[in-house]
Structures are given as structure tokens and as C-alpha cells.
N, C-alpha and C positions, 0 to 999 in steps of 0.2 A: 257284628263280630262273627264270626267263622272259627270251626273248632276242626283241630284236624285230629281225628282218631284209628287208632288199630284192633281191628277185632279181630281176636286170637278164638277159631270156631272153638265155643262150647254149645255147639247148635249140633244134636244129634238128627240124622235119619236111619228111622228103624222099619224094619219089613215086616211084616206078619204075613205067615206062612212065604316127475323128473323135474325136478323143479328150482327155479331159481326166484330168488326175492325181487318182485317186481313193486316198481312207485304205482303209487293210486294216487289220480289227483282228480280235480273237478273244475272243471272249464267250461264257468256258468255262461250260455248263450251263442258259445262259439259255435255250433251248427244247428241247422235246423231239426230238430226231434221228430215230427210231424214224418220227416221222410226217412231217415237216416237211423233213427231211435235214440235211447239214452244211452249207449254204450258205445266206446272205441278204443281200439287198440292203438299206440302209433308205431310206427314198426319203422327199424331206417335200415334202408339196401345197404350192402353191401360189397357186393358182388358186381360179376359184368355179363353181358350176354342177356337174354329176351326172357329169360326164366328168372324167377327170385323165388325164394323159398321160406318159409319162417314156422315157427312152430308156436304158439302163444298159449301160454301156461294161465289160463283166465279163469281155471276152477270155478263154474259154472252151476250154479244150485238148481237152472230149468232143466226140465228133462229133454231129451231127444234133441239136443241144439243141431245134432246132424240133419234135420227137417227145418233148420229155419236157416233164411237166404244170410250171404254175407255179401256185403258192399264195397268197394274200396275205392279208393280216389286219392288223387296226389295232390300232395298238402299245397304245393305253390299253386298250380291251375285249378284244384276242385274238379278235375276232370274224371270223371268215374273210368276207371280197369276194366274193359269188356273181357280179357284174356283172365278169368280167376277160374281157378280149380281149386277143390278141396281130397285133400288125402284121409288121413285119419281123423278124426272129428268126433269126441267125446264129452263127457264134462269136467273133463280135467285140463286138457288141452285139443289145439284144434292145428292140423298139418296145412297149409296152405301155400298154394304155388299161384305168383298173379306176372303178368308181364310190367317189369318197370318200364316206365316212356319219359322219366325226368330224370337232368343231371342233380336235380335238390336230392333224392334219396330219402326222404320223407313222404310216408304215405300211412292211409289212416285206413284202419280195416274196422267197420260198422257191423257188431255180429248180432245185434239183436232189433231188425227194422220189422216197423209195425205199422198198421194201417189201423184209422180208427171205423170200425161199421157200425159205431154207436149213434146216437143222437148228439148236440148241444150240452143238454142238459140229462145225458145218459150213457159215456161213451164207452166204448168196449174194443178194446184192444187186440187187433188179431196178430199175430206173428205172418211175416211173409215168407211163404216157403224161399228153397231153392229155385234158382232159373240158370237154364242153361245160356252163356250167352260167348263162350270163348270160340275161336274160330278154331277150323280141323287142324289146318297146317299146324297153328302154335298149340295143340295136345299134341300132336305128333310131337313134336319136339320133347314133348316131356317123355315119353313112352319109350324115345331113341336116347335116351344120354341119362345117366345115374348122377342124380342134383343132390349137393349137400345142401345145408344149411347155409344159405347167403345174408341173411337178413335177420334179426334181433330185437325182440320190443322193447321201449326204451321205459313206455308209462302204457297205466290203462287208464283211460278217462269217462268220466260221467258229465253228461250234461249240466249238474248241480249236485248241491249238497245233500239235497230230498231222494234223488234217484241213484246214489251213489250203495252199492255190495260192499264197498268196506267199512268196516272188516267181520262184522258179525255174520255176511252174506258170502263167504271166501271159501271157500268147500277146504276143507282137509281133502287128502288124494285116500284111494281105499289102500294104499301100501301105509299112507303117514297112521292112520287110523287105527290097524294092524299092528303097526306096531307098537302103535299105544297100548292097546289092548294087551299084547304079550307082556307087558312091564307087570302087569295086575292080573295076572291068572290067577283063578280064585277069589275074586272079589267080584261083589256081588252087583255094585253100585264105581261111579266116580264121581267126585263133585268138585264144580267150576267154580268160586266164588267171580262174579261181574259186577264190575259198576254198573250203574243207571244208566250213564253215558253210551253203553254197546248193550242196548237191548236184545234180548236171547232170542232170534229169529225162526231158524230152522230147527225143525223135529226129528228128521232121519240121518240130518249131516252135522257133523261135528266142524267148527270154521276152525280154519288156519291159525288162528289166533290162540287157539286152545293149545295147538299141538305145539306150536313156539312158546308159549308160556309154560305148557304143563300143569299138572296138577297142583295147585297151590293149597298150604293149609291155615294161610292165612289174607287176611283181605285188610286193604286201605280206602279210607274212604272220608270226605269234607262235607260235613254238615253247618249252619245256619245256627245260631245259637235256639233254639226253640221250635228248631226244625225238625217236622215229622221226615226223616232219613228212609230212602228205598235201596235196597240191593238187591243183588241176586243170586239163586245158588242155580246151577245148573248140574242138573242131575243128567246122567249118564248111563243108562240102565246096559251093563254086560250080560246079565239074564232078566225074564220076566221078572217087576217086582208087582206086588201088590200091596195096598191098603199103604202107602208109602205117606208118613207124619212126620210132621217136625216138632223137635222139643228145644228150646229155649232153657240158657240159665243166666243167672244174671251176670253182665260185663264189667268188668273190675278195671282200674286202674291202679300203678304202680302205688301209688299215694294214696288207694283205701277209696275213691271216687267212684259210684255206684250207678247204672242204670240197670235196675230191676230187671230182672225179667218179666213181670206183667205188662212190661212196655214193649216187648218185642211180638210182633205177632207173623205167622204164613196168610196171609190174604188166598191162597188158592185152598186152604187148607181149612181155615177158622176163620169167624167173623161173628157178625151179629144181622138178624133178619130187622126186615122194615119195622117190629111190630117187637123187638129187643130182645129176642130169645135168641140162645145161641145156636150159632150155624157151622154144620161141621159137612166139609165136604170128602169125600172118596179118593182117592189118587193110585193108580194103577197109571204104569210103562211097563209100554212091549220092550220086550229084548232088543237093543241098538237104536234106543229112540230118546233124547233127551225131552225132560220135562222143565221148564225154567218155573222156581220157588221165590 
């Protein structure tokens, strides 16, 4: 039996001293990973003429994506785009000009391919730079004529459900984030309540998901009738905090229906050592750095 509950926080933390909504999907096996990596865009032309253009809003948690190659190829032939230029290229979005060669209009951009220089049973993952491989005549072409946007992403896809960034892996943009922030000048902390389900990944970027939902002060969650229950709180640190603790009181229900507070515990926080004594650990966030509780 399965119990569905509302926890209304009575869980204090105290301190001492351009974008549009795009689908994520996962299309397990459809290319080989090995050459092409876990990630792609699909993009579909538009336009007419030797040039296509697209901008792809892939909110990007690696750094420097400007240093690692992009691929593309056309969805009916698999034919890889020798003619790809890249424009602006950040981790928020990435400008990109490729020559279309198919009436399908379907074409799939690979922005994160890797080679393994690992072993077998050790492998290790290198990102592959940039290569130059467009011909002169077709950058002339770009350099002679002002290209709008022709082209538009439809999905972003992950080879499977294991290597898939959404949604806990989705960067907020530094404007979406800013503005977060202005809503709460003055405040010291913000706190995410998460399911178990979207484990709290990143430490310096706040995901997309936070910034569409917002700040919530209250959390739903389905436990197991006898079930040790995980959540999360994700802290948000607006300045340095320190010695950052969690208190617990007990959860009441409308009808008088009790789970204690000595039931609820912070694992990053409090515990108990191999040998039963109690274990209390430190918690300090730098300023703009979440910590997940």
C-alpha cells in the first residue's frame, strides 16, 4: 500500500554567523555513441539557398563547449556536413551555419563527440576538439550575405535514459538566474524542495527546472507504507553561509496523525558512526553554490 503525503516545511535552516521551451527525448540506440557521443540536436531547415542557420538553446553544464567539435549529418543519408561553421558558441546556446544537401530538411547536430584513450576495463573519455573542414568558396558565402535564422530545433536527444541532462542537468541562463535572485534581495539562503526522482546534480548552476517552478514552500511526495522516505532540499546560497543545520519538527496531519520528529533526520548533516556514537558533520556554501540536504 502506498501513502501519498504533504509536507508543509517545518524543517528550519539556520546560519551561524533567449530561450524557448524545447522537448528532451531519449532514442535509445539510434546512433552509434562510440563516434558521434551521447548528445544531439535535431534541427529541420527551413530555408533555401547553401547556407542554413540555427541557434540551439542546449543550456550546457560543460565548460568551454566552444573547444569541443560539432558533427552533423542528414537524417535520411547519415551523410556527415563538411561545410559547418560555428558563430557564437557558449553554454547557453550555440550559433551554427552548416550547408543543407537534402530536400528531407532533417539534420542532426552531435555537440558533444568523444573518443575513448582509455583501456577495456578503464576507459576515459576525451572530448574532440574542433576541426576545420568547410570549403573556402562556401565561408565566402557566409562572410558576403547577412543569414537570418532558417532552421529551428525540434528535440534534443540522448542516446538513453542513463546519459540523458534532463532535467536536473539543464543550466538556468545567467539572465534566468539574476533574475531569480532580484526577487529575494536580502535573503540570505533559497530552498528547493526535490523529489528523489531529479537528483540535485550541479553545484555552481541552478537547472531550468528550478527557475520554471520557483521557489516552492511546500513539497509532495509517495512513500511505501513502512518506507524509509528520501527528499531533498536544495539550498541556494545568495551569500557565503556557514555551519549551515537542519532542524526538524514533527509532521502533523489534518486528523491529529503524527510522524515524530526523531524520525526525520539530514544524512549530510547528522548520523551515527560505525561504533554508535553520534556523528555531526560541518556544512559551509560559498556564495552562488547550491548544496543538496
Amino acid at each position: 500500500m502506498k501513502a501519498k503525503f504533504l509536507f508543509i516545511f517545518m524543517c528550519f535552516l539556520y546560519v551561524k554567523a533567449h530561450a524557448q521551451e524545447i522537448k528532451y527525448t531519449n532514442c535509445d540506440t539510434c546512433w552509434n555513441s562510440d563516434s558521434l557521443g551521447n548528445h544531439r540536436a535535431v534541427v529541420q531547415y527551413t530555408g533555401t539557398g547553401n547556407v542554413a542557420k540555427v541557434e540551439i538553446n542546449w543550456r550546457r553544464r560543460d565548460n568551454d563547449p566552444q573547444n569541443k567539435r560539432i558533427i552533423i549529418e542528414d537524417a535520411k543519408t547519415h551523410q556527415n556536413i563538411a561545410n559547418v561553421k560555428t558563430g557564437i558558441v557558449n553554454r547557453e546556446y550555440g550559433e551554427i551555419y552548416f550547408e543543407p544537401i537534402s530536400s528531407s530538411g532533417i539534420y542532426y547536430v552531435y555537440y558533444l563527440p568523444y573518443k575513448n584513450e582509455g583501456r577495456s576495463n578503464y576507459p576515459k573519455g576525451v572530448y574532440l576538439e574542433p576541426e576545420a573542414t568547410a570549403a573556402a568558396n562556401w565561408l565566402q558565402s557566409i562572410k558576403d550575405s547577412s543569414i537570418n535564422l532558417n532552421a529551428f530545433v525540434t528535440e534534443i536527444q540522448s542516446i538513453d535514459a542513463f546519459n540523458s541532462f534532463y532535467p536536473m542537468e539543464v543550466i538556468a541562463t545567467a539572465k534566468e538566474t539574476e533574475n531569480l535572485k532580484g526577487k529575494y534581495t536580502g535573503k540570505a539562503f533559497l530552498v528547493f524542495p526535490e523529489d528523489r526522482q531529479y537528483s540535485i546534480r550541479m553545484k555552481t548552476d541552478l537547472p531550468q527546472r528550478w527557475i520554471q517552478k520557483g521557489v516552492q514552500p511546500s513539497f509532495n511526495g509517495e512513500a511505501a507504507r513502512g518506507e524509509y522516505y528520501t527528499y531533498q532540499l536544495g539550498v541556494y546560497a545568495l551569500q557565503e553561509l556557514k555551519n549551515v543545520q537542519v532542524q526538524f519538527t514533527n509532521l502533523k496531519t489534518a486528523d491529529g496523525k503524527l510522524i515524530p520528529e526523531k524520525n526525520s533526520i539530514s544524512i549530510n548533516t547528522n548520523g551515527t558512526t560505525y561504533d554508535a556514537k553520534p556523528l555531526v558533520k560541518r556544512i559551509d556554501i560559498a556564495q552562488n553554490e547550491v548544496q543538496p540536504l
